[in-house]
N, CA, C and O atoms as a DFTB+ gen file, in Angstrom:
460 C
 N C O
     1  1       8.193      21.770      -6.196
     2  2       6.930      21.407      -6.813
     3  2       5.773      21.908      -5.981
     4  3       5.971      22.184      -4.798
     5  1       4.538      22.047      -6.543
     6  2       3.572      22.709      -5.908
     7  2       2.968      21.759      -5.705
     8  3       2.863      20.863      -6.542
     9  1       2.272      21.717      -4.211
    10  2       1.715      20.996      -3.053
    11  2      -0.097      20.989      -3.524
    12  3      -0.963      20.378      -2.898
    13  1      -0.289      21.698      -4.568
    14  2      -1.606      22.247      -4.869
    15  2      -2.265      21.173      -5.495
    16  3      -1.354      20.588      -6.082
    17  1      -3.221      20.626      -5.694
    18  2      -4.034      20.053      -6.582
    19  2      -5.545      20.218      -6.704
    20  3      -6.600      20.222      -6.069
    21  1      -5.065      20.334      -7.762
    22  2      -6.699      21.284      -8.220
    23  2      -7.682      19.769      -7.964
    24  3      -7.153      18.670      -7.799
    25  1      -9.463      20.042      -7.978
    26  2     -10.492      19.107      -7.738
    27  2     -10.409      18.111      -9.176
    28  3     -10.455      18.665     -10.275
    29  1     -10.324      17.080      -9.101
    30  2     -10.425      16.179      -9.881
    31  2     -10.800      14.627      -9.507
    32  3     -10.512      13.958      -8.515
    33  1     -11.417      14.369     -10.470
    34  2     -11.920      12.725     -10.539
    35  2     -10.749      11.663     -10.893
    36  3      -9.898      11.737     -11.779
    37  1     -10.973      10.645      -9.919
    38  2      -9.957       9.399     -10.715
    39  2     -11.057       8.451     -11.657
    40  3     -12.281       8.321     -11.659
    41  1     -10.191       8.006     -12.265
    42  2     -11.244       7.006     -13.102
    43  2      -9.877       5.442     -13.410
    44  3      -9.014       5.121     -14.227
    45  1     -10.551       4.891     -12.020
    46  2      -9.395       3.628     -12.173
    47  2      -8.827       3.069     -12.953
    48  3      -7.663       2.670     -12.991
    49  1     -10.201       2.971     -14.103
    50  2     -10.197       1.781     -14.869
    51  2      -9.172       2.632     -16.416
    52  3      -8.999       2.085     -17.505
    53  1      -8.740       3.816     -16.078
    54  2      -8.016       3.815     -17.012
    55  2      -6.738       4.254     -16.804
    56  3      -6.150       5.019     -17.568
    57  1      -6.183       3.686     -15.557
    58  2      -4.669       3.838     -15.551
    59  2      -4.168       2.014     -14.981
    60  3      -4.645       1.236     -14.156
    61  1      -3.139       1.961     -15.820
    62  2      -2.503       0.672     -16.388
    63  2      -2.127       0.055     -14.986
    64  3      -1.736       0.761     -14.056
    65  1      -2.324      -1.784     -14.872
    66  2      -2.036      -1.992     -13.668
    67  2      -0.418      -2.163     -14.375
    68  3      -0.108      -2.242     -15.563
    69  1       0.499      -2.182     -13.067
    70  2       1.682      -3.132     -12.839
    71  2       2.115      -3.847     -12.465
    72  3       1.902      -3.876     -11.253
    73  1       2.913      -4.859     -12.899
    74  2       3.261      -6.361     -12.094
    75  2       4.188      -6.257     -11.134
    76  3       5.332      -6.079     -11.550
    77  1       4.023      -6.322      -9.837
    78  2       5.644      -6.970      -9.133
    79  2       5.489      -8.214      -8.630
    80  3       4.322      -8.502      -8.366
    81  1       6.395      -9.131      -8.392
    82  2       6.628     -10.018      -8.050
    83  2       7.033      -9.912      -6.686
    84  3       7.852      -9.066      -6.325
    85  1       6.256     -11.099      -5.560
    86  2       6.420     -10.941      -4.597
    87  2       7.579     -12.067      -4.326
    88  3       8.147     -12.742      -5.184
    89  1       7.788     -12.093      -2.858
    90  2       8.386     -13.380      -2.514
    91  2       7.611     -15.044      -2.990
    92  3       8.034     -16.163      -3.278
    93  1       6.669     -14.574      -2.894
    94  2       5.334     -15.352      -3.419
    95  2       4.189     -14.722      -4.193
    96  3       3.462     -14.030      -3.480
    97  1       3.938     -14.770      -5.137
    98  2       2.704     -13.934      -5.661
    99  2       2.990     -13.144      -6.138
   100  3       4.220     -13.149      -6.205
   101  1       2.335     -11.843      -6.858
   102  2       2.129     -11.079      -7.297
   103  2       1.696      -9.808      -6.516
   104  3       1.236     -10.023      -5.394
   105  1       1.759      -8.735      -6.863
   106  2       1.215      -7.132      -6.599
   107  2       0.893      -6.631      -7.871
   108  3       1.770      -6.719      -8.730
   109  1      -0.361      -6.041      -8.217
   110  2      -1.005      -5.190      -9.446
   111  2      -0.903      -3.682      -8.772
   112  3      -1.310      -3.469      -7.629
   113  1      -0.450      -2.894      -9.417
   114  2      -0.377      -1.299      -8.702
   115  2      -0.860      -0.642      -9.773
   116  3      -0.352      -0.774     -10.887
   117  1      -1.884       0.124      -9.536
   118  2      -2.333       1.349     -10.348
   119  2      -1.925       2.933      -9.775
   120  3      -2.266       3.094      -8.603
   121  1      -1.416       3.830     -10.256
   122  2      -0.397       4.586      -9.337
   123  2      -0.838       5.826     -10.394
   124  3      -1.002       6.040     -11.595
   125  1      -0.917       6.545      -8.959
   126  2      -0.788       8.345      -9.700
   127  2      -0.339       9.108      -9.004
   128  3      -0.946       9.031      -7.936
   129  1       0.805      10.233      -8.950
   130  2       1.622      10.478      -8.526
   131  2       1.140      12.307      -8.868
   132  3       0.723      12.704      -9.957
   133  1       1.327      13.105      -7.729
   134  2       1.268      13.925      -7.698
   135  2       2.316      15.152      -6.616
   136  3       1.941      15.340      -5.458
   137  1       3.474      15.825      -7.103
   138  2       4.690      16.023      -6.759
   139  2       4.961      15.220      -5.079
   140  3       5.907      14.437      -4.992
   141  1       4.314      15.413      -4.164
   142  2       5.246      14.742      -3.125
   143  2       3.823      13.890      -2.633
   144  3       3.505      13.851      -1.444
   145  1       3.146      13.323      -3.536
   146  2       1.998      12.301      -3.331
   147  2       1.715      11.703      -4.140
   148  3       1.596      12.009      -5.327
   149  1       1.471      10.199      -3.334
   150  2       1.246       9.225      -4.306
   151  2      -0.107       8.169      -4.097
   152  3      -0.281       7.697      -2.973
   153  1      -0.970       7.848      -5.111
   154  2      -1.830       7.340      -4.477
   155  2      -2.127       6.024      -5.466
   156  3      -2.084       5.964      -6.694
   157  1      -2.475       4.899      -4.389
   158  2      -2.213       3.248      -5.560
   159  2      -3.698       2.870      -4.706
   160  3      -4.307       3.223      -3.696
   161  1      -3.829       1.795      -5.982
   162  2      -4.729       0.682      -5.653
   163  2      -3.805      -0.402      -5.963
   164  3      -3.117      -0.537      -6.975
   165  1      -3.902      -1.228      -4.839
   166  2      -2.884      -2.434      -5.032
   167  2      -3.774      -3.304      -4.631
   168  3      -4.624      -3.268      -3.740
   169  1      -3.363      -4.376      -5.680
   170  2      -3.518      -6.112      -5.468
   171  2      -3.053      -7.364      -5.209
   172  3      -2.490      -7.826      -6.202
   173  1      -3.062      -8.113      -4.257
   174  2      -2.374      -8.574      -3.679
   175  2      -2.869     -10.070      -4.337
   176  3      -4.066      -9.792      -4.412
   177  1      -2.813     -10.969      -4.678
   178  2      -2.825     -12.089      -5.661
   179  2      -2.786     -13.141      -4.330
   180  3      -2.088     -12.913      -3.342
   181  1      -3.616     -14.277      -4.466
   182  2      -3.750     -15.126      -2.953
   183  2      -1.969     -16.010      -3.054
   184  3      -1.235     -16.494      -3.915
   185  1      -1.988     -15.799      -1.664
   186  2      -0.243     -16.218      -1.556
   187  2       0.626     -15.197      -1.603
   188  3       1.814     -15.324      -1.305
   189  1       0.038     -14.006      -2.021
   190  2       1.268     -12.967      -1.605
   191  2       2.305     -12.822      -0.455
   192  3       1.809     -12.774       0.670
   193  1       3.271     -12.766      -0.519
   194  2       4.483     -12.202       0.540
   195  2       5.216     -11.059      -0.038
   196  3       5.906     -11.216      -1.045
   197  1       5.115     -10.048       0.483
   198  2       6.069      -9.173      -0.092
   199  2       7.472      -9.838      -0.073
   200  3       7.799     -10.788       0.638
   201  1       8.117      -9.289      -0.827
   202  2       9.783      -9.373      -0.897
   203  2      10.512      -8.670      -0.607
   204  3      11.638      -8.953      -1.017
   205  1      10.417      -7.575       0.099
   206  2      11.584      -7.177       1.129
   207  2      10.588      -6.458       2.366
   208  3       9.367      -6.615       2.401
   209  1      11.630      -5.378       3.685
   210  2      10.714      -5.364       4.428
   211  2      11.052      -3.982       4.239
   212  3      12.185      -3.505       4.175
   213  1       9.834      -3.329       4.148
   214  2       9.664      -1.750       4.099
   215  2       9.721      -0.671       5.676
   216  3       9.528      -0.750       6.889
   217  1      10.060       0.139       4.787
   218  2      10.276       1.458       5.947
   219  2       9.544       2.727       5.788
   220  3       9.465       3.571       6.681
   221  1       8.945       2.846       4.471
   222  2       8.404       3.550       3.837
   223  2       6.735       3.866       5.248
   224  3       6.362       3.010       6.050
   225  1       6.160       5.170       5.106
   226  2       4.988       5.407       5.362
   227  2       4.137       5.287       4.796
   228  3       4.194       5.236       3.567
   229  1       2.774       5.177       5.617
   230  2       2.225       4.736       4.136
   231  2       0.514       4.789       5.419
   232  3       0.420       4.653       6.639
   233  1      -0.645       5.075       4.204
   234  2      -1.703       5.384       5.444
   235  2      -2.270       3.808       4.198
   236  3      -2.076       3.986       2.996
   237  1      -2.877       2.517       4.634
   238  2      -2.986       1.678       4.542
   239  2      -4.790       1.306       4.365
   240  3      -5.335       1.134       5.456
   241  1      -5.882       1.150       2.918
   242  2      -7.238       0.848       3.881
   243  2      -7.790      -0.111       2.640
   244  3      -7.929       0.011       1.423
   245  1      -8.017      -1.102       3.611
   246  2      -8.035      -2.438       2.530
   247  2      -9.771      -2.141       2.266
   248  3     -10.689      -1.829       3.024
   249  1      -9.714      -2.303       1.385
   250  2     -10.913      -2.034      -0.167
   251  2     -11.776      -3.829       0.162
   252  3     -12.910      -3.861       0.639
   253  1     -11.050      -5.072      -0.169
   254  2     -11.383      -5.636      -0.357
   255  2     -10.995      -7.329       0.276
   256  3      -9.832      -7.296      -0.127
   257  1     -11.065      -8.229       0.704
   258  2     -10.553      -9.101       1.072
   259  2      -9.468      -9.179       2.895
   260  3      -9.907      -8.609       3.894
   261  1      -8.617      -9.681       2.906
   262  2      -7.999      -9.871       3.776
   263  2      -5.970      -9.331       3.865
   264  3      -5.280      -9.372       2.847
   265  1      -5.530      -8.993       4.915
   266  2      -4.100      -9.145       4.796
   267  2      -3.391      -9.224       6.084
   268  3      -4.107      -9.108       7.078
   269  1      -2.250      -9.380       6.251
   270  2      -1.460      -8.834       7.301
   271  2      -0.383      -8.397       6.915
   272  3       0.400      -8.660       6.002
   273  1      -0.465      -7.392       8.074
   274  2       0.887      -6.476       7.854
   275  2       1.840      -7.157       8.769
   276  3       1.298      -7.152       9.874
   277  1       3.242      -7.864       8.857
   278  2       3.751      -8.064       9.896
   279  2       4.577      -7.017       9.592
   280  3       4.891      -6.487       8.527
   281  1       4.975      -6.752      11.156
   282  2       6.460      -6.040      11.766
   283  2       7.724      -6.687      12.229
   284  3       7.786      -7.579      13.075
   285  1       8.889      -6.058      11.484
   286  2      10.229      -6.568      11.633
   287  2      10.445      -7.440      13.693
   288  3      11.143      -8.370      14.095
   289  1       9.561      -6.610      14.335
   290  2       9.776      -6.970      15.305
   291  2       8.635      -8.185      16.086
   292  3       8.286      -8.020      17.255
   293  1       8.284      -9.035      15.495
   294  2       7.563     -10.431      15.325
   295  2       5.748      -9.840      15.440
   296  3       4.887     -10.717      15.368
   297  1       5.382      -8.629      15.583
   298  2       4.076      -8.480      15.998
   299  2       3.562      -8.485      14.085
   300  3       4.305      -8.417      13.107
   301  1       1.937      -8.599      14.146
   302  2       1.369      -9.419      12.901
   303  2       0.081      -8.932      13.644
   304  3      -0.174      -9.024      14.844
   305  1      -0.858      -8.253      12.379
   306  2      -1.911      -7.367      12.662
   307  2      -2.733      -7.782      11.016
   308  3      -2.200      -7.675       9.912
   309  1      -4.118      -8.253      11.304
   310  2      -4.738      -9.054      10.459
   311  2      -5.699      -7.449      10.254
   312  3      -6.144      -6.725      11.144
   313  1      -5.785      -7.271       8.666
   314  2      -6.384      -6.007       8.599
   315  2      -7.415      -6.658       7.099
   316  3      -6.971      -6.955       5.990
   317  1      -8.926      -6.724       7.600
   318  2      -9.982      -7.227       6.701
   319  2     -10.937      -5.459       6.159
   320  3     -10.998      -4.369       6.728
   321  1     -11.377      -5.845       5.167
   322  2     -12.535      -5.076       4.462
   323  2     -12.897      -3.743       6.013
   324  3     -13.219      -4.159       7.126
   325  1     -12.755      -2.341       5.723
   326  2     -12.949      -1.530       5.963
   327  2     -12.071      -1.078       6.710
   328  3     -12.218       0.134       6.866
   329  1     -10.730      -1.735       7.555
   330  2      -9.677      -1.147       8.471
   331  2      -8.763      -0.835       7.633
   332  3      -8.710      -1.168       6.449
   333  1      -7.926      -0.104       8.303
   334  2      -7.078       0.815       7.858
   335  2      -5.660       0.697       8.601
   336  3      -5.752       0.459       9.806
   337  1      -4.520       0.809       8.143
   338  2      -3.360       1.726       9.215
   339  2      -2.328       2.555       8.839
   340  3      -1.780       2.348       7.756
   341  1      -1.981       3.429       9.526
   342  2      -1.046       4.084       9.250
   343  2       0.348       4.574       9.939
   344  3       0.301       4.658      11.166
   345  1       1.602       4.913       9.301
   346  2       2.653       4.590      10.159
   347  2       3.222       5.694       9.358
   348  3       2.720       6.124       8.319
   349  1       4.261       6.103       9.893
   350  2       5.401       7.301       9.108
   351  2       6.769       6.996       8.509
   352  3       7.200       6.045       9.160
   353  1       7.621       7.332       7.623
   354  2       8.606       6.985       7.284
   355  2       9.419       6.151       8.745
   356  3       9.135       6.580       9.863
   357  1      10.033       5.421       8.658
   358  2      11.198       5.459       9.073
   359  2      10.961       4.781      10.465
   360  3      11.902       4.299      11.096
   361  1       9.137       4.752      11.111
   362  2       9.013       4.040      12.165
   363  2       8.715       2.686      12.444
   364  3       8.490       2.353      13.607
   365  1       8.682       1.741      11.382
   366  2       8.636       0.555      11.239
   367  2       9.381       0.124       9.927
   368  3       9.810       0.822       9.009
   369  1       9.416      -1.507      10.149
   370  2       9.995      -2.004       9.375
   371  2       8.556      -3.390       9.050
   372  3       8.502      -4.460       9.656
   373  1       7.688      -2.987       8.103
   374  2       6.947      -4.114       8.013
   375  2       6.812      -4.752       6.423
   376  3       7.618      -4.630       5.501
   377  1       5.563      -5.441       6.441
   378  2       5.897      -6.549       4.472
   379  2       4.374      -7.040       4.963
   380  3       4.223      -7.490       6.099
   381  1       3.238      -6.919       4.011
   382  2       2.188      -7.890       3.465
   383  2       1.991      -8.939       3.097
   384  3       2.704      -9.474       2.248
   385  1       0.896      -9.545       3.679
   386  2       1.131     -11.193       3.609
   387  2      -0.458     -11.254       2.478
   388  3      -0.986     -10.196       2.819
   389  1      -0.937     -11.568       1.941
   390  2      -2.078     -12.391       1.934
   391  2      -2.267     -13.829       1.370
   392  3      -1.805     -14.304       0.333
   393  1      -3.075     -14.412       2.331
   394  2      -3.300     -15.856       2.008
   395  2      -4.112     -16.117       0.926
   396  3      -3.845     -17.110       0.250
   397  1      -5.265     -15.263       0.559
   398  2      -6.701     -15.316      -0.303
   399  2      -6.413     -14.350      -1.111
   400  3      -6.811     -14.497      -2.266
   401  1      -5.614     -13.031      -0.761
   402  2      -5.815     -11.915      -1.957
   403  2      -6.719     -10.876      -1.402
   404  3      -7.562     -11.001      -0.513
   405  1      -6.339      -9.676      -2.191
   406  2      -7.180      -8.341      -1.103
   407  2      -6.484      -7.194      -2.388
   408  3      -5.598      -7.253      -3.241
   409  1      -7.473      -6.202      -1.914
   410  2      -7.389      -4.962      -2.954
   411  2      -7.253      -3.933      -1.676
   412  3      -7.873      -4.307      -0.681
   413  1      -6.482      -2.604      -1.547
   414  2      -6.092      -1.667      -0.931
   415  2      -6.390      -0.554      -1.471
   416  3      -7.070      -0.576      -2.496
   417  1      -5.899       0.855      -0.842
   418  2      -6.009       2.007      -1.261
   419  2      -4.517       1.982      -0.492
   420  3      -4.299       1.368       0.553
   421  1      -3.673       2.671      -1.131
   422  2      -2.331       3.322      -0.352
   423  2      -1.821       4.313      -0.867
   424  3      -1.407       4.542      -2.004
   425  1      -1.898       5.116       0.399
   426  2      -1.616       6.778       0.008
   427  2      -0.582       6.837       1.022
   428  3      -0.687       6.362       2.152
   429  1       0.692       7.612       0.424
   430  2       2.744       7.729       1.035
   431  2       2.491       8.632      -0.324
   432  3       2.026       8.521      -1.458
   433  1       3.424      10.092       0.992
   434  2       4.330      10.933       0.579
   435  2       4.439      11.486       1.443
   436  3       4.037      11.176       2.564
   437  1       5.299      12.920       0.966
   438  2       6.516      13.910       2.105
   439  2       5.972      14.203       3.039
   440  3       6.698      14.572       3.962
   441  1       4.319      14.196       3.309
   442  2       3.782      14.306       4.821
   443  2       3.788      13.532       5.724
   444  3       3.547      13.818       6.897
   445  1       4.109      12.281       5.225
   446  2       4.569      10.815       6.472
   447  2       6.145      10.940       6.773
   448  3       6.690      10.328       7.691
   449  1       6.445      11.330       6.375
   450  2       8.213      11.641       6.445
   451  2       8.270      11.807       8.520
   452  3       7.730      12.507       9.377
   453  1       8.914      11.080       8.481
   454  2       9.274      11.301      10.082
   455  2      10.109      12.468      10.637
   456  3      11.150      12.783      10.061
   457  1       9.661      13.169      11.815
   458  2      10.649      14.003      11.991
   459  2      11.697      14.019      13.399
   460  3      12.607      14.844      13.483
């Protein structure tokens, strides 16, 4: 697939959210996918816990509200309105918490891939 993408506008409000179910709560994902990139606005519903623990990369920058990211290995990093993080396939094992709810930007694909 070609790595190319031509200049274009998103226009949020017209791609469909999706439901997942967390351990607690909800996730809304609006998702557009472009061959080895992917880019979401996610919502995290107050009480969220993710439900499993990810390995995935992923460059992380919260839009709106509050979260934490914990890591498989007990550390827990509180990320509010304008911070960001980012990690590569395969080098952590972490899961999203929010207590209040928070809106993101998350952009993962084949360039976070660990080598």
């Amino acid at each position: 697939m070609s790595s190319n993408i031509p200049f274009q506008t998103i226009d949020w409000t017209t791609i469909s959210k999706v439901e997942y179910t967390g351990e607690t709560g909800r996730a809304y994902w609006q998702t557009i996918q472009f061959g080895g990139l992917r880019i979401r606005l996610v919502e995290y519903t107050p009480g969220y816990l993710a439900d499993h623990w990810c390995q995935k990369g992923h460059i992380v920058h919260c839009l709106e509200g509050e979260f934490i990211s914990e890591l498989h290995t007990g550390e827990a990093f509180t990320l509010t309105k304008g911070q960001s993080y980012v990690v590569s396939d395969d080098l952590s094992s972490h899961r999203s918490v929010s207590a209040n709810g928070v809106k993101l930007l998350i952009i993962d694909g084949d360039f976070l891939k660990s080598t």
